[in-house]
C-alpha positions in Angstrom: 0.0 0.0 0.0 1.9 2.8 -1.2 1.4 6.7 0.8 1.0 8.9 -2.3 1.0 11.9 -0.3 4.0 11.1 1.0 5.5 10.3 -2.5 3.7 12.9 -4.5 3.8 15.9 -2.2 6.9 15.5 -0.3 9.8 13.0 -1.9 9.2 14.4 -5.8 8.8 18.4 -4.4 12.2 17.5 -2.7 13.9 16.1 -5.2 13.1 18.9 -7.9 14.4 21.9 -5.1 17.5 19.8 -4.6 18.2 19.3 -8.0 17.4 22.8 -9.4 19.6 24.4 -6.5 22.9 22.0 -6.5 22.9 22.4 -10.8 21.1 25.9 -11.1 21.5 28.2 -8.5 24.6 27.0 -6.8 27.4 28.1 -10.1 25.6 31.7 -9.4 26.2 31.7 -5.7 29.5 33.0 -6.4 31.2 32.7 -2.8 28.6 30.4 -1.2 28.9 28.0 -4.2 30.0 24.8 -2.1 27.4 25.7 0.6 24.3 26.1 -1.4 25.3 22.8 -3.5 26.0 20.9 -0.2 22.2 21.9 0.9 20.5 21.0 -2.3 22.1 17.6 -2.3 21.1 16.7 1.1 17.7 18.4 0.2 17.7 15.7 -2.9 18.8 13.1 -1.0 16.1 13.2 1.7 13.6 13.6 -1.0 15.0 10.2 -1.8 14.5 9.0 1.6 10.9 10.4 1.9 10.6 9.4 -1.6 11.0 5.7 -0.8 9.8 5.7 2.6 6.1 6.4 0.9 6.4 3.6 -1.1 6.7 1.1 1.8 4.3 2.8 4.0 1.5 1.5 5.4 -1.7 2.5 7.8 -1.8 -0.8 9.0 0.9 -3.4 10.7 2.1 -6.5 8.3 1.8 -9.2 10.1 2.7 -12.7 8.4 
């Protein structure tokens, strides 16, 4: 049973706003270059996390 809010509204958001701030705003940072790509990364990353974490969630307990 798969949380699509917690797929669609959190993980995918996530990973776009990593992505478009480590390869789009970060090489116009200037100084703050390594910072802001460092923060979009982990911002992509847990939109991984959240990302997958929707897929395996459930309302109710497995039991086999």
């Amino acid at each position: 049973m798969v949380s699509k809010s917690i797929t669609l509204g959190v993980g995918i958001p996530m990973i776009i706003v990593g992505v478009l701030m480590a390869w789009l705003w970060s090489p116009l940072a200037g100084e703050l270059q390594n910072q802001v790509e460092l923060i979009g990364s982990t911002i992509g990353i847990l939109g991984v996390v959240f990302f997958i974490s929707g897929l395996f969630y459930t309302k109710e307990p497995v039991m086999h």
